[in-house]
N, C-alpha and C positions, 0 to 999 in steps of 0.2 A: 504494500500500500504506500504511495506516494506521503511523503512529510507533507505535515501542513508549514506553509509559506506566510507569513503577515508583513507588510511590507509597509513603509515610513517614512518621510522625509524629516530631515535634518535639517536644522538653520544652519546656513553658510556663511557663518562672518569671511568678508576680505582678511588677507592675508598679516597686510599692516595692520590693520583693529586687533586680530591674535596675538599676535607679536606684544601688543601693549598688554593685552589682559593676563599673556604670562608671564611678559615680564614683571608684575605686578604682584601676581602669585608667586613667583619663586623668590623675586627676594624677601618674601616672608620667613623661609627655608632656608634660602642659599645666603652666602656673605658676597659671593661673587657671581652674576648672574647676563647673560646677553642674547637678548632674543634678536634672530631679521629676518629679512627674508631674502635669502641665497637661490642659487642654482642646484637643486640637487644634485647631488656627486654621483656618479657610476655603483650602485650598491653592488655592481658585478664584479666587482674590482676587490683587491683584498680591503680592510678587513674584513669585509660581509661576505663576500664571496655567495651574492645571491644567483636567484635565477630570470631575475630582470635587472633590468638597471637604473629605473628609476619607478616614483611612487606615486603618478599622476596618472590620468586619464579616466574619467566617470568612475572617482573612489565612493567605495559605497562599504559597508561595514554587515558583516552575517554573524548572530549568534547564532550557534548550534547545537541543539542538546538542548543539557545544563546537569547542574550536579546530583539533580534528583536522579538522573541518569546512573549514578556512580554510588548516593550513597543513601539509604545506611548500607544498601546490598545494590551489586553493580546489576544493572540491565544488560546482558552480556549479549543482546541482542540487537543495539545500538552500533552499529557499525556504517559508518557516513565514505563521502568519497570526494575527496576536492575537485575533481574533475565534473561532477554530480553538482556540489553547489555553486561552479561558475555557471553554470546552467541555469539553477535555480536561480541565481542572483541577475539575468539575465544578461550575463558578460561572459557567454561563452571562451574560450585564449585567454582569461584571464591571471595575473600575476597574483598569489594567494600568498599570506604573511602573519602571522599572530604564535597565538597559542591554543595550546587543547592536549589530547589523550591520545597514546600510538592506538594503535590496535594493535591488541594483547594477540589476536588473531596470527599476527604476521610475528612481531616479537616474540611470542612467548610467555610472556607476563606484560603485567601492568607498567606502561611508561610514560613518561612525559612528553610531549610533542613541540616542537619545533619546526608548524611546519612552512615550509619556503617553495611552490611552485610558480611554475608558468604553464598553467594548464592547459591540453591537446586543444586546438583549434585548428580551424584553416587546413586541413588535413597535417596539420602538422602535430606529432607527439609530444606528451610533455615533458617539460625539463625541472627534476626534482632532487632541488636542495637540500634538501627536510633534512634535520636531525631530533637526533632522537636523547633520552636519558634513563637509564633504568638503574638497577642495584644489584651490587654482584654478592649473591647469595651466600657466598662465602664469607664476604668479607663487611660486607655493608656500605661499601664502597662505591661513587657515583661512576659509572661505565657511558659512557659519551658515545654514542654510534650515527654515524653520516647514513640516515635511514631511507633515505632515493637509493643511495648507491646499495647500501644490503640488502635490505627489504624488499625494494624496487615495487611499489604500492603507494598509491597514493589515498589509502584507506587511511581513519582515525574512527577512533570510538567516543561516545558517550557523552563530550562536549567538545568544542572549542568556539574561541572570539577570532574572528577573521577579518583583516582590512585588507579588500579585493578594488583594482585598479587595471589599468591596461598598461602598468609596468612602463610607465616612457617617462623619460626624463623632459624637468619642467621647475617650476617657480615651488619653492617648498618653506613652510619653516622651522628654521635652524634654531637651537637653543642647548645654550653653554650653561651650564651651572657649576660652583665646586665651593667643598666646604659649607658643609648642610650646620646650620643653625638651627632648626625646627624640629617637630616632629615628623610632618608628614614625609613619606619618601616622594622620591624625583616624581614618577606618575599622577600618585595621589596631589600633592601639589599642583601641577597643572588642573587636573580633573578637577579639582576642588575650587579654584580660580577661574572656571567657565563655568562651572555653576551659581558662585556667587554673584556671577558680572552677568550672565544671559537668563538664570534664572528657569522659565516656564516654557524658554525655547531651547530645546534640549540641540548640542553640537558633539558631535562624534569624532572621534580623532583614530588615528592610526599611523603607523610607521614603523622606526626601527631608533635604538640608542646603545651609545659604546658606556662602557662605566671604563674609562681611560687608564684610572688609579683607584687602588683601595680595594675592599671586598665588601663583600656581600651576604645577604644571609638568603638560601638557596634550596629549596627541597625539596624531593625525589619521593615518586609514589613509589611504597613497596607494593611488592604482591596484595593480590586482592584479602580485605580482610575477610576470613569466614565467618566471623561477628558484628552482625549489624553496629555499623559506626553511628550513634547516636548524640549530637552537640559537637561542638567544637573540643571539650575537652578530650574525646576520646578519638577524634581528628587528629588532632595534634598529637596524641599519642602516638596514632598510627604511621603519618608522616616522618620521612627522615629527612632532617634539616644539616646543614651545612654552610662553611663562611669557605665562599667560595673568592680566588683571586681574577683582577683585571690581568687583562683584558677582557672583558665579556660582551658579546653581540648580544642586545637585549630585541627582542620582538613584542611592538605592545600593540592597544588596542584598550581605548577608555572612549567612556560618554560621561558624559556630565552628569547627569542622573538617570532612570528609570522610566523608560514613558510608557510603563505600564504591558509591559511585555514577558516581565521578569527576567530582565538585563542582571547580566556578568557589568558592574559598571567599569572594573579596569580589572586586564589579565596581562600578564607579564609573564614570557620566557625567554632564558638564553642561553646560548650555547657561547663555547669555545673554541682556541684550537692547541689549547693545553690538554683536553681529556675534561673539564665541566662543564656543568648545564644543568637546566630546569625550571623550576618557578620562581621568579623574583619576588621576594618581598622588601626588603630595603638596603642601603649601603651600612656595614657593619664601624667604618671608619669615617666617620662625618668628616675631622679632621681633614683628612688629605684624599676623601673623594673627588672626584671630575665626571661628571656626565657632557656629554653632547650627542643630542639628536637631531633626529631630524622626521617632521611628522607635515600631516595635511587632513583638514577637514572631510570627513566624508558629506553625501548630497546625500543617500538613504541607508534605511537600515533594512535588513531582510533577518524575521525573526524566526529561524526552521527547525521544526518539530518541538517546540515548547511543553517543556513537559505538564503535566496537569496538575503537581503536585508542587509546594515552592520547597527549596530547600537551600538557604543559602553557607558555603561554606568556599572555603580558600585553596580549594585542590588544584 
C-alpha cells in the first residue's frame, strides 16, 4: 500500500533577511559569529565528498516515518527507499541529504544513516554516498561504513528528515560560529532564532556543516532493544553515546516549529573520514569549537507515512 503523502508550503525568507535572523540567534550562543551569503562550494569536493555538488534547485524538505516507527518496539516492516521519495517528493534525479535509520535489512543490525544520494533519473542511475554507523558487538565500538559502496541500497528504515534539491550549485547561506557561550547547540540555535523572529510562518532549512575543531557528543543505535523502550530514560539507556573528534561532516535538517504534522523539528548526523559518525547532539568543547555551514530554505514540506501514534524521542 502506497505511504500516505501531506504536502506544505514553507515561508521563504530572502536570503539576506536569514542571514540577519541568524546572525542574531547565534550570537546569543556563539562569542564569534558570521553569517552571508556566499556561492556554495562544490560539496563534491573533499571535505564532503558528496554526491552532488551543490544545494539548490526547488529545495523542499521530506519527513519520513518517525520514531513511533522505532520505539518502544521497532516496526520492522518500515522499510523506505530514496529513490521512492524523490518521487514522492515530486523531484524525480533528485540530490537527497539528512539523517534517518540504515536498514537493518541490508546491514544486519540497527544503524545510523547518513544518507547522501543523487537519485536515478533521466535514465541515469544513482550515485550513492551514504554512510552509515553501527556498533561493533564486541567491543562497543562506533564502526563507520561508506554504505552506497557496501551495501549498495539505497533502502532506510523506520524514519529519516530529508533536505531534497536538484543538487546544483547557487546562492546559499554560509554561517561561521566558534566558541559556544550558551546552551543551545549550533542547530538548535539557529532553529530557535527562526522561530522566535517568523513565528506562525513556519521556515524549513537544510544543508550540511563541518565542526572544524573540538568534539562532540555522538550516539550510535545499538541492536534493536527486545524490551519495549518506554521514556526517554530508558532511551538513553539504551543508546551508546560518545565525544566524538573534528573533523566531522555534519548532515542536518531543522524547521522552526511543528505545523502540525508531527515534525522531527531538527535531526543531525555525521560522518567522518577518521572511522566516526552518527547522531549529533552538541559540541562537547564550547571553548575551542568552530562550526561552518552552509544551508538554504526549503519552498515545501512532504510529510510521508506519518505515523498514527506521537512518540517523541532523540534517536
Amino acid at each position: 500500500m502506497a505511504a500516505r503523502i501531506e504536502k506544505s508550503a514553507f515561508h521563504v525568507p530572502n536570503l539576506e533577511e536569514l542571514c540577519e535572523v541568524l546572525q542574531d540567534g547565534l550570537k546569543r550562543n556563539f562569542a564569534d559569529v558570521q553569517v552571508s551569503v556566499v556561492d556554495c562550494p562544490d560539496l563534491s569536493q573533499e571535505p564532503f565528498g558528496f554526491a552532488a555538488a551543490g544545494l539548490c534547485g526547488k529545495p523542499r524538505i521530506a519527513d519520513v516515518g518517525g520514531a513511533a516507527y522505532l520505539l518502544p518496539l521497532p516496526k520492522t516492516e518500515k522499510i523506505y527507499n530514496l529513490n521512492t521519495v524523490a518521487e514522492e517528493v515530486e523531484l524525480p534525479g533528485a540530490f537527497i541529504l539528512g539523517a534517518g535509520a540504515a536498514s537493518f535489512k541490508a546491514v544486519g543490525v540497527n544503524a545510523e544513516l547518513m544518507p547522501n544520494v543523487l537519485t536515478r533519473g533521466g535514465g541515469k542511475p544513482e550515485v550513492n554516498h551514504s554512510y552509515s554507523a553501527k556498533l561493533n558487538p564486541a567491543t562497543g565500538e562506533c564502526i563507520l561504513e561508506n554504505y552506497g559502496e557496501k551495501y549498495k541500497t539505497c533502502d532506510f528504515a523506520l524514519l529519516a528528515n530529508l533536505y531534497i534539491s536538484e543538487g546544483k550549485p547557487g546562492k546559499v547561506v554560509e554561517v561561521r560560529s566558534s566558541r559556544r557561550t550558551g546552551q543551545s547547540n549550533f542547530v538548535s540555535c539557529m532553529r530557535e532564532a527562526l522561530d522566535r523572529h517568523y513565528g506562525d510562518k513556519p521556515v524549513g532549512m537544510g544543508g550540511t556543516f563541518l565542526i572544524q575543531k573540538g568534539k562532540a557528543k555522538i550516539h550510535v543505535m545499538p541492536e534493536f532493544s527486545p524490551c519495549p523502550l518506554n521514556g526517554d530514560e530508558a532511551v538513553n539507556s539504551w543508546l551508546k553515546f560518545f565525544d566524538m573528534s573534528a573533523p566531522l561532516i555534519c548532515q542536518s535538517v531543522y524547521v522552526s516549529r511543528d505545523m502540525g504534522f508531527d515534525l522531527r523539528v531538527e535531526h543531525t548526523h555525521c560522518f567522518s573520514h577518521h572511522g566516526e559518525g552518527g547522531h549529533y547532539h552538541y559540541d562537547t568543547t564550547p571553548d575551542s569549537v568552530e562550526y561552518l555551514g552552509y544551508f538554504l530554505p526549503a519552498e515545501h514540506l512532504y510529510r510521508i507515512d506519518r505515523p498514527e501514534k506521537i512518540h517523541k524521542a532523540g534517536c
